[in-house]
N, C-alpha and C positions, 0 to 999 in steps of 0.2 A: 476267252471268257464265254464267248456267245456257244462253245462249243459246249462247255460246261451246263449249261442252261438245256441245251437240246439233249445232251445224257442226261440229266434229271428229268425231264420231262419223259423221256422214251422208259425208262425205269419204273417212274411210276403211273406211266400210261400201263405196265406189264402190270401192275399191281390188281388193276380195274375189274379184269373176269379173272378169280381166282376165289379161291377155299376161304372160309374164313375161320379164323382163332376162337372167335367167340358165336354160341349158339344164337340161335334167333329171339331166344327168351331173355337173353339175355339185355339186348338192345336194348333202349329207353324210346320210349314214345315220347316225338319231339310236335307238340301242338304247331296248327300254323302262326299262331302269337308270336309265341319262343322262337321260329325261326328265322321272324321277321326283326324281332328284335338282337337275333345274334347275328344277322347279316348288318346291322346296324349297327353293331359294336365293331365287327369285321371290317366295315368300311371307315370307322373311328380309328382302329387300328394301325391300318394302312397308311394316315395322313400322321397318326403318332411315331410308327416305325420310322418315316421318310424322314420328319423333323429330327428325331433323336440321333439315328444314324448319322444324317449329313451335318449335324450340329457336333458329333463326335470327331468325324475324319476331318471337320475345316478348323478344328481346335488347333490341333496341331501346326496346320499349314500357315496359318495367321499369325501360330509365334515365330514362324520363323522372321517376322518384319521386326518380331521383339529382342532387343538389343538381349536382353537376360536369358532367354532363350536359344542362342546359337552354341554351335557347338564347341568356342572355344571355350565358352563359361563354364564352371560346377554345375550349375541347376541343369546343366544340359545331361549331365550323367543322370541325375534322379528324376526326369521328368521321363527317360530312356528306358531306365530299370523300372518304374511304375507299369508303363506301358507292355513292359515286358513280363511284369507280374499277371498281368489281366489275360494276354492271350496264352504263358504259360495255363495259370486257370483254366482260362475256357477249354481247354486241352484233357487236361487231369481233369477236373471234377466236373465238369459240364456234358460235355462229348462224350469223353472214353465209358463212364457211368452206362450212359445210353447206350451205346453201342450192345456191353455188356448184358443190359436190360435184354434188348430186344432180339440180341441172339441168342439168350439161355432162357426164351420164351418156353413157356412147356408146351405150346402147340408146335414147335421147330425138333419136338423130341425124336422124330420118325426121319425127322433127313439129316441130313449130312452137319449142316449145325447145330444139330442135340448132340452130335459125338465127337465134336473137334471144338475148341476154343477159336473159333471165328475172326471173334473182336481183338482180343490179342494178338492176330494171328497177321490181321489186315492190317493196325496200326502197326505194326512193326515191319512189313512189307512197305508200309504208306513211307515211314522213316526213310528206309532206305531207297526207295526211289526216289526220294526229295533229296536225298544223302548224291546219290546218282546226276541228277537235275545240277544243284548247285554246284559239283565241282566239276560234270563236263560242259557245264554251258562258262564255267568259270574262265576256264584253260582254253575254251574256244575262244574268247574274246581275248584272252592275254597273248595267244599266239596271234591273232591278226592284227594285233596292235605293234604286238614285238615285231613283225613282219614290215609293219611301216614306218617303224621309229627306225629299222636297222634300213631303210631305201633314205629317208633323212639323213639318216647319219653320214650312207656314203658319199651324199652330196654336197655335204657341211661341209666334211672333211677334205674333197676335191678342193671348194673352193674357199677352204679358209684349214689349214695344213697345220697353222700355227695357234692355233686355239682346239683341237682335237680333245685334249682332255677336258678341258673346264664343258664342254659340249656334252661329254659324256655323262658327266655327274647331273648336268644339268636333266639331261634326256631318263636317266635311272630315275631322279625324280619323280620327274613329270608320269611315266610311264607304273610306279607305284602308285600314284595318287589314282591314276587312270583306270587302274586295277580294281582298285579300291571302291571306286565308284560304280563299274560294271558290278562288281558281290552285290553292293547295297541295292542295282537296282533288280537283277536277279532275285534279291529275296525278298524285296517287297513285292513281286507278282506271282512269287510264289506261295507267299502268307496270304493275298489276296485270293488267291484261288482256294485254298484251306478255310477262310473265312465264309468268303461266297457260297461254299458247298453248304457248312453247318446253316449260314443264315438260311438258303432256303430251304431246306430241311424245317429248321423252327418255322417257318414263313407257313407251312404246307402244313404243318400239325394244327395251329391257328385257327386257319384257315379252313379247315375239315372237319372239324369241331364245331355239335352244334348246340353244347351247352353254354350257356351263359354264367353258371359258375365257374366254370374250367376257364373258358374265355375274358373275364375281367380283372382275375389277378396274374396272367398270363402279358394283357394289353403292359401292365403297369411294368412287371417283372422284364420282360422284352424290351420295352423301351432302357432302363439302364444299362440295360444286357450290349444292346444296339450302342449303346452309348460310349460303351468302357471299350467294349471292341473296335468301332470306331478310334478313340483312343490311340489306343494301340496302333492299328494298320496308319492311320494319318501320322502317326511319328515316324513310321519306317519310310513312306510315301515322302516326307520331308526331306530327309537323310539320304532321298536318292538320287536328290537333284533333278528330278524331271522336267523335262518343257512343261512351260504353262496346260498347253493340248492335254498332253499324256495324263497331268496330273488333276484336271478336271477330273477328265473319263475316269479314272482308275476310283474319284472320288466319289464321284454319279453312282458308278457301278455297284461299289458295296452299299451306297445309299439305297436304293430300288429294289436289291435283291430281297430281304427281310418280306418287304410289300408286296413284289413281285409272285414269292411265293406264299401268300395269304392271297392272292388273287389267283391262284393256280390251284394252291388245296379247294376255296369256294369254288371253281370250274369242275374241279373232277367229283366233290363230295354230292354237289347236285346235279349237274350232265351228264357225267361218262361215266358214275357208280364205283367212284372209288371209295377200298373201306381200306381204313387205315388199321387194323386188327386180322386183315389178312395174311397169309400167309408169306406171300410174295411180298408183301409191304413192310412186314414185320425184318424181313430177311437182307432188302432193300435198303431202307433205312439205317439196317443195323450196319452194312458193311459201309454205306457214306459215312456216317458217321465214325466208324473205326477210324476211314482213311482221312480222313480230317483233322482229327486227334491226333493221327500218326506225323501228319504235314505240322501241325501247330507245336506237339512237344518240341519237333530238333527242330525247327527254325527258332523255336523262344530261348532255346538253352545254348544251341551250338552258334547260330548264328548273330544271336541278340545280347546276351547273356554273358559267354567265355570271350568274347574280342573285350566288353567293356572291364570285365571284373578282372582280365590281366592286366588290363591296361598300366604300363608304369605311371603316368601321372596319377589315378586310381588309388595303386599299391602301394604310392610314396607318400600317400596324406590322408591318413587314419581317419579324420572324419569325416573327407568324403568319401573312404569306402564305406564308413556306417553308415552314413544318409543314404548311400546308393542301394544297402542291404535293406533299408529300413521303408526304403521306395517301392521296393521290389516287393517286400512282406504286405504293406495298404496295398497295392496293385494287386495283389494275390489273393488278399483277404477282401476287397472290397468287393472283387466277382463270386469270390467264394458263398457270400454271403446272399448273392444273388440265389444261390443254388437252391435257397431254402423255399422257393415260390416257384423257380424255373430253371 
């Protein structure tokens, strides 16, 4: 994750001395009032992002103490698929939109991203590297596991010759369950990282902004935004059974990012001359974002998505496949709906 942070920042350190997209007549004259007052909303911002975010990823983690909430129960399938709706969204109508935006810019028309489709180009690159990620890190853990259930075995079976099979059934078990566990937590650090990119991304746009129209329904629109995605990443973070440690950090981390970068855009908009209508910035942005998007579709559909909706308990009880579909559509719609501000 920390790595993650130093490519964002080395990226749009490149962005700083470059060409810009829009002329200088263009700009808006920002009084010193105005920009005292949007550094003030910026730093309002900041303590909103924090709240909302960490108030989203600890929703999750608290049900799991809630007896209705575990995953043997119904309400576990549709609180799954809701979640699953939001970061599907963010994906499709949030991100990839952007992406699209900002690499079929007309000042990008003279390079190489005026003549090629980019943003498609990167998410579906981004896909299959995630595609890549999850099933060899999948196979890596299931052979080293296999590797230790079969040095058990042989010594079970040295010293107990007459219970061989019921050992065996036992250990295939145990060893699926095992499996099953390592996917879950594989893909919740890998939606993490798909998340973590996008927020600071929004966190830097914020943050570099030194309107105060732009900045007030952005504060609001962000905070739910933070919220639903939280949401989302705190369920999968649940489902992966982490130590206490791991599942803090993982939950800090997406909390801080959104803020983090809203105090990174104010650094470079006013020290280091960063313009977000640059060339290099415009190109930047657009290809994070692609691969973002790219990360967030197949972990929501392949990873999220197709395990619950075969599920035979699922497919054997008609209306909990409707509530799960119907979970899935408010979770879709509810970020959807975010789209219309931010």
């Amino acid at each position: 994750m920390l790595r993650v942070y130093v490519l964002l920042i080395i990226c749009m350190h490149v962005c700083c001395a470059s060409s810009d997209c829009t002329s200088h007549e263009d700009h808006d004259v920002v009084s010193q009032e105005e920009a005292e007052k949007a550094t003030t909303l910026k730093l309002g911002s900041i303590a909103l992002l924090l709240v909302a975010g960490g108030l989203g990823v600890s929703l999750p983690l608290i049900g799991k103490k809630i007896p209705a909430l575990q995953p043997e129960n119904d309400i576990f399938f549709m609180v799954k698929a809701f979640a699953a709706g939001v970061i599907l969204c963010t994906g499709f109508v949030h991100i990839l939109p952007d992406a699209f935006e900002r690499l079929s810019s007309p000042c990008l028309e003279d390079t190489a991203a005026g003549k090629f489709p980019f943003a498609g180009f990167v998410a579906m690159l981004s896909a299959m590297g995630t595609l890549m990620i999850d099933t060899f890190a999948t196979a890596y853990y299931k052979r080293q596991h296999s590797m230790g259930t079969k040095q058990v075995n042989v010594v079970e079976d040295e010293e107990h010759a007459g219970h061989v099979h019921v050992h065996t059934h036992a250990s295939h078990g145990h060893a699926h369950g095992s499996t099953e566990l390592i996917r879950r937590r594989i893909v919740s650090q890998v939606l993490e990282i798909g998340i973590v990119v996008h927020s600071v991304i929004i966190g830097i746009s914020l943050g570099a902004s030194q309107s105060i129209d732009t900045i007030k329904p952005l504060m609001a629109a962000l905070s739910f935004h933070q919220f639903f995605e939280g949401l989302g990443l705190g369920g999968c973070i649940s489902l992966a059974e982490l130590q206490s440690k791991s599942t803090v950090i993982m939950a800090t981390f997406f909390s801080v990012t959104a803020p983090v970068g809203i105090g990174i855009g104010m650094g470079m908009s006013s020290g280091i001359g960063y313009r977000r209508e640059s060339k290099e910035a415009v190109m930047v942005e657009g290809m994070l974002n692609a691969a973002s998007a790219g990360i967030l579709i197949y972990m929501s559909l392949v990873d999220l998505l197709a395990p619950d909706f075969v599920n035979p308990r699922l497919q054997s009880n008609l209306w909990l496949h409707l509530a799960a579909f119907l979970s899935l559509l408010l979770g879709a719609s509810s970020m959807s709906l975010l789209a219309i501000w931010a």
